[in-house]
Legacy VTK file of the C-alpha trace (Angstrom):
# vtk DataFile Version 3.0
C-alpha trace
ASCII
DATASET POLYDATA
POINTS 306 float
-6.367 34.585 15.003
-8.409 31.169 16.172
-7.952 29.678 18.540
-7.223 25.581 18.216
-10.342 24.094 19.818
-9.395 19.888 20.663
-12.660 17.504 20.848
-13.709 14.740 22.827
-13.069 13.078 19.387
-9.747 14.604 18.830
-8.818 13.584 22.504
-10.025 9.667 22.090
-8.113 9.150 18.607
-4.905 10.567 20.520
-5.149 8.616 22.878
-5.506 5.026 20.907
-2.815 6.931 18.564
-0.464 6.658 21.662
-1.824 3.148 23.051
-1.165 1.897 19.481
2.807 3.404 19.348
3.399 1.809 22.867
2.187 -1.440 21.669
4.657 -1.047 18.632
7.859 0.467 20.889
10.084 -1.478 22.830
9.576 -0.848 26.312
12.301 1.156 27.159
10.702 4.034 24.755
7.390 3.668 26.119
7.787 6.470 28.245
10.239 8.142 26.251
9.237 8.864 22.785
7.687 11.858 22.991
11.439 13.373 24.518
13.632 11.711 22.173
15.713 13.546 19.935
17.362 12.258 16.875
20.927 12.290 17.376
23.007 10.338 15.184
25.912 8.180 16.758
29.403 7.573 15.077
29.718 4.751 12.389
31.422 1.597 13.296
34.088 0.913 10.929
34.429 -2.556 9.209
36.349 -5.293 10.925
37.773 -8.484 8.809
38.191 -12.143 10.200
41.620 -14.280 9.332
40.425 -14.985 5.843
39.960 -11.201 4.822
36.207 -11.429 4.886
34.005 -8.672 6.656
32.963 -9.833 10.213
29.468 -8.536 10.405
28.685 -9.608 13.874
31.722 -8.467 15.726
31.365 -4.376 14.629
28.168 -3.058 16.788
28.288 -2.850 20.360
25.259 -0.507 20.546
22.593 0.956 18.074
21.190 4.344 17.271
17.734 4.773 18.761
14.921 3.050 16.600
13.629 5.625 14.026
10.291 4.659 14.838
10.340 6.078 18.472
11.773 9.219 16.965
15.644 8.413 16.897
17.447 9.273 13.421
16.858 7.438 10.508
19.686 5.005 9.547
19.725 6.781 6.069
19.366 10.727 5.395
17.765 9.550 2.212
15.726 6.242 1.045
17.985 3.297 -0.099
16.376 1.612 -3.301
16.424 -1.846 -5.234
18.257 -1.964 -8.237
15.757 -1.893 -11.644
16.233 -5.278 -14.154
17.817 -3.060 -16.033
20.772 -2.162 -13.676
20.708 -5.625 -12.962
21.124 -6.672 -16.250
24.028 -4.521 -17.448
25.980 -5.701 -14.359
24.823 -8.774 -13.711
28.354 -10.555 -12.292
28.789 -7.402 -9.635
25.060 -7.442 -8.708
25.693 -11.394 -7.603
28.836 -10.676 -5.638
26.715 -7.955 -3.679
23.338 -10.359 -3.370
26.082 -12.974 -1.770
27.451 -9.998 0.881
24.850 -8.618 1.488
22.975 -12.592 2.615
26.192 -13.402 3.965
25.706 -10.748 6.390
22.122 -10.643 7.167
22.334 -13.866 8.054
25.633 -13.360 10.181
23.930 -10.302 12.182
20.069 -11.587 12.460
20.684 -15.872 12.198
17.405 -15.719 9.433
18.230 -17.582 6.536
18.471 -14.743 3.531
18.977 -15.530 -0.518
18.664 -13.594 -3.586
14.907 -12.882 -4.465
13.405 -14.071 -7.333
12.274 -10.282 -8.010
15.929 -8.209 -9.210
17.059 -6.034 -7.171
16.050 -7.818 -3.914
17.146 -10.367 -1.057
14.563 -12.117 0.588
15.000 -12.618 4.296
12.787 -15.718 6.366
11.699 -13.801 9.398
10.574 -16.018 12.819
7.131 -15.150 12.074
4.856 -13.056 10.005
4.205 -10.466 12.572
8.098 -10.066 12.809
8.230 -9.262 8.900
5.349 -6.369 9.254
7.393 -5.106 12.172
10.566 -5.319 10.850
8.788 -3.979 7.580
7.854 -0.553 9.347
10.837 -0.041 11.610
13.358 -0.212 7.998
11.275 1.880 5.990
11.177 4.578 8.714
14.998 4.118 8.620
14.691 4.985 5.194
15.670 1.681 3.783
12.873 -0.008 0.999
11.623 -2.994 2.255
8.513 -5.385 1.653
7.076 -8.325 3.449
4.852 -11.451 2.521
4.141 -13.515 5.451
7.653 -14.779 6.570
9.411 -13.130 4.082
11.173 -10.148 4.152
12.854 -8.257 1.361
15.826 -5.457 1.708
17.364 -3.890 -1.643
20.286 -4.702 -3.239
21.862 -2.948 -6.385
25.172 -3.620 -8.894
26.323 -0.536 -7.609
25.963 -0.786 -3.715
29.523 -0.630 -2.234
31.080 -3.150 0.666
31.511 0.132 3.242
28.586 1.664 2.064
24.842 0.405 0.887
26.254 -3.373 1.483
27.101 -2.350 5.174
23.499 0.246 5.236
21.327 -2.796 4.464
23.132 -5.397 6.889
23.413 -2.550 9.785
19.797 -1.707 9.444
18.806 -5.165 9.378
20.725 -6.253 13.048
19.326 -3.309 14.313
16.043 -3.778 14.608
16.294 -7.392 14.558
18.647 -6.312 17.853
15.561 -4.823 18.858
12.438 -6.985 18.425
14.714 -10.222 19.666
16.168 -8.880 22.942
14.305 -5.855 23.720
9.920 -7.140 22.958
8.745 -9.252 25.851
6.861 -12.799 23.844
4.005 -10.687 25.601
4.253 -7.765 23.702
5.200 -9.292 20.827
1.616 -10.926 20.899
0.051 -7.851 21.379
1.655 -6.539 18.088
-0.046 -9.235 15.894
-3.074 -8.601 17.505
-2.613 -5.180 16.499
-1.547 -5.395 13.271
-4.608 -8.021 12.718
-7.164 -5.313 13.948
-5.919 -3.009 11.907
-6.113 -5.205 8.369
-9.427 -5.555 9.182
-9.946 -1.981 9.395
-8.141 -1.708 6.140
-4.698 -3.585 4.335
-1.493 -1.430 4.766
-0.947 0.643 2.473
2.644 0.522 0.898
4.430 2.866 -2.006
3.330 0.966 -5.901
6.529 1.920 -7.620
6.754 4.172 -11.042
4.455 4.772 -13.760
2.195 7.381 -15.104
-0.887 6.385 -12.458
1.460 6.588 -9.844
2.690 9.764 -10.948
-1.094 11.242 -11.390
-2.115 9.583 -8.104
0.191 11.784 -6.307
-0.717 14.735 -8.214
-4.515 13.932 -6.642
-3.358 13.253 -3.406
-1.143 16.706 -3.246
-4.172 18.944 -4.401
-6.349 17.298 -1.083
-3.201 17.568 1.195
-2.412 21.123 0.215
-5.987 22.196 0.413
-6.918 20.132 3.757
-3.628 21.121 5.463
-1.566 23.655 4.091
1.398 21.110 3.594
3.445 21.742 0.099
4.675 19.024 -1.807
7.724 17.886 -2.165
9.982 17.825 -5.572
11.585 15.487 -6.320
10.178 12.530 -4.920
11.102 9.029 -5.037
9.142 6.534 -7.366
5.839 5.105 -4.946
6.333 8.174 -2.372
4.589 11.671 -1.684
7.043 14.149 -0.026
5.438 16.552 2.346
7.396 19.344 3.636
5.839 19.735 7.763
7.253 22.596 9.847
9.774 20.732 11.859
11.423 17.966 12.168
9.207 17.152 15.478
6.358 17.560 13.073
7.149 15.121 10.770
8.553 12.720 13.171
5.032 12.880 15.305
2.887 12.104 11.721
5.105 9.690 10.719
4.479 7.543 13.573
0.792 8.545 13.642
0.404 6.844 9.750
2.114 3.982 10.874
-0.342 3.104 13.287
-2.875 3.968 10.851
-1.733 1.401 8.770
-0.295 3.847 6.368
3.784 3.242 5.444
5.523 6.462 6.445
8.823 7.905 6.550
10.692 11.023 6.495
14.414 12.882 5.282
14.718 16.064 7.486
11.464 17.680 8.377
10.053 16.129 5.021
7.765 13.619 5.646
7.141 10.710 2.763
3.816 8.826 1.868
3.331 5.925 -0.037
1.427 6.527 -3.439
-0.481 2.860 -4.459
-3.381 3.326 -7.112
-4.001 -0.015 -6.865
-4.494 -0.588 -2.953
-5.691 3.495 -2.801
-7.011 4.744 -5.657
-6.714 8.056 -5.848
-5.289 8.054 -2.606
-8.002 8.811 -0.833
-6.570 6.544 2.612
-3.823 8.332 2.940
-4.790 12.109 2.071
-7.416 11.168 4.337
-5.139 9.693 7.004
-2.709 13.066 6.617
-5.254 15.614 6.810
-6.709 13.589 10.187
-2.744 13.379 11.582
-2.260 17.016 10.623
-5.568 17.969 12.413
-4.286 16.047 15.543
-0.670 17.058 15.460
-1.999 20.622 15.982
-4.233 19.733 18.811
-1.542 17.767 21.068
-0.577 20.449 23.006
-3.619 21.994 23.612
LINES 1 307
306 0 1 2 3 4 5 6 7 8 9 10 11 12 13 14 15 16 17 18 19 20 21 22 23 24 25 26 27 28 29 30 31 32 33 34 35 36 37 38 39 40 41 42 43 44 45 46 47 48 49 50 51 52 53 54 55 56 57 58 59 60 61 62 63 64 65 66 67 68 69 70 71 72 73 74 75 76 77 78 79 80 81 82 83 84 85 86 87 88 89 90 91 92 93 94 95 96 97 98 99 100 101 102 103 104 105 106 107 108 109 110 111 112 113 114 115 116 117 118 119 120 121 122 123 124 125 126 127 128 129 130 131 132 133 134 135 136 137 138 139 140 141 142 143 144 145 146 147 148 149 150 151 152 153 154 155 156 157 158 159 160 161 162 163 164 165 166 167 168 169 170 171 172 173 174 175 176 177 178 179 180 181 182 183 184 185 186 187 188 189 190 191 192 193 194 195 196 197 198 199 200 201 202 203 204 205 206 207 208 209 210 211 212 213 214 215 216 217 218 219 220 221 222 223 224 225 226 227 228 229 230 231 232 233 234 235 236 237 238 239 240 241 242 243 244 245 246 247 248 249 250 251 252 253 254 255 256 257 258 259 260 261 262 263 264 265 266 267 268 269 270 271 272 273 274 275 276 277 278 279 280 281 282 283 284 285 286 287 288 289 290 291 292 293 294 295 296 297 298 299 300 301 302 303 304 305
């Protein structure tokens, strides 16, 4: 048996690893990350206003800890866009949910929010771009699809999402951490995080999941060959369209490299102790930044504790 031998590398890329998730963190997790376990809390239930229409902001008094500093995800599994096609056999439904589902985003968060121009999305205009790429991590690591562009930020919708259900998932995930970048990141901070995010586009673009298709599929046929050789880590079947499911040993594990890829500019998430990749063979071809970025997170994850 070997014995795990950590670098003076190994110890400097830890330690900008952690820099860079403190920068990202509200303060009160700063401190606290590493400890936190995720613990679900109880569900609020709906509450209606004089007319019969759901009161958004009057049902949260608190939040579930941010998935990002290791709380649980908001969903046990991702929440997806409707295709065109759904759209388009439905199409009456899938506006009454577009008009809840803005209604209440911009009850909960005060961002103006109207149906994309893409199917099977709302578009939401965040305070400022570096809001969006936040607010772009923190709900995909609550396993809710997302994208940003600038201002813009766009949560799923679907004919088939239901009022106490996906309607209430995507407005609940959306005052949380709006609940947390507004009233919990210091201007200060909040500075430091585009500065960050900045640095790290010039390093290299995020990478985010590219959807269906046969490259997608072969792309993460690639990138599980060079994961499972480099690490040991098995993929994951089924996976969802854009995403690579690793299964780590634990949910600590996954929780750890999920945050690590983050702040390596690669889009992570997780379901249990199975942690998800994006698969782009546009941005990545042959996904060679993020098997790369894996295998490096893996490497590290088994050195922390030496």
């Amino acid at each position: 048996m070997t014995n795990t031998i950590i670098t003076g590398d190994d110890r400097t890329a830890l330690a900008e690893l952690d820099q860079r998730l403190r920068t990202l963190l509200p303060p009160a997790y700063q401190d606290s990350y590493e400890s936190l376990e995720p613990r679900p809390m109880g569900s609020a239930g709906l509450k209606r206003d004089e007319d019969g229409h759901v009161a958004w902001d009057e049902i949260w008094g608190s939040f579930c800890d941010l998935a990002m500093a290791g709380g649980p995800p908001h969903k046990g599994a991702l929440l997806e866009p409707a295709t065109p096609a759904e759209v388009e056999a439905d199409p009456a439904r899938y506006d009454e949910v577009v008009g809840e589902i803005c209604r209440g985003v911009e009850m909960v968060s005060t961002m103006p929010c109207e149906p994309s121009a893409d199917p099977g999305w709302v578009r939401v205009e965040c305070y400022s771009p570096t809001m969006a790429a936040w607010l772009l991590r923190a709900i995909t690591m609550e396993n809710v699809a997302a994208r940003a562009d600038g201002l813009m930020l766009d949560l799923p919708a679907s004919p088939h999402f239901r009022l106490e259900r996906e309607i209430k998932n995507v407005i609940t995930v959306i005052a949380k951490t709006c609940h947390y970048w507004l009233e919990h990141m210091p201007r200060l901070q909040q500075r430091a995080i585009a500065d960050l995010f900045s640095g790290l586009s010039q390093q290299s673009p995020l990478v985010e999941p590219g959807g269906a298709g046969a490259a997608v599929g072969e792309t993460a046929d690639v990138m599980a060959q060079h994961i499972g050789h480099l690490t040991g880590l098995v993929a994951a079947r089924p996976a969802s369209a854009g995403w690579l499911g690793l299964t780590c040993p634990d949910v600590k594990s996954a929780i750890w490299m999920m945050r690590a890829l983050v702040v390596m500019n690669v889009l992570a998430r997780r379901e249990n102790q199975v942690l998800f990749v994006p698969v782009n063979p546009e941005s990545d071809p042959g996904g060679v930044r993020v098997w790369s970025a894996v295998s490096r997170v893996f490497q590290l994850e088994k050195t922390r504790g030496v």
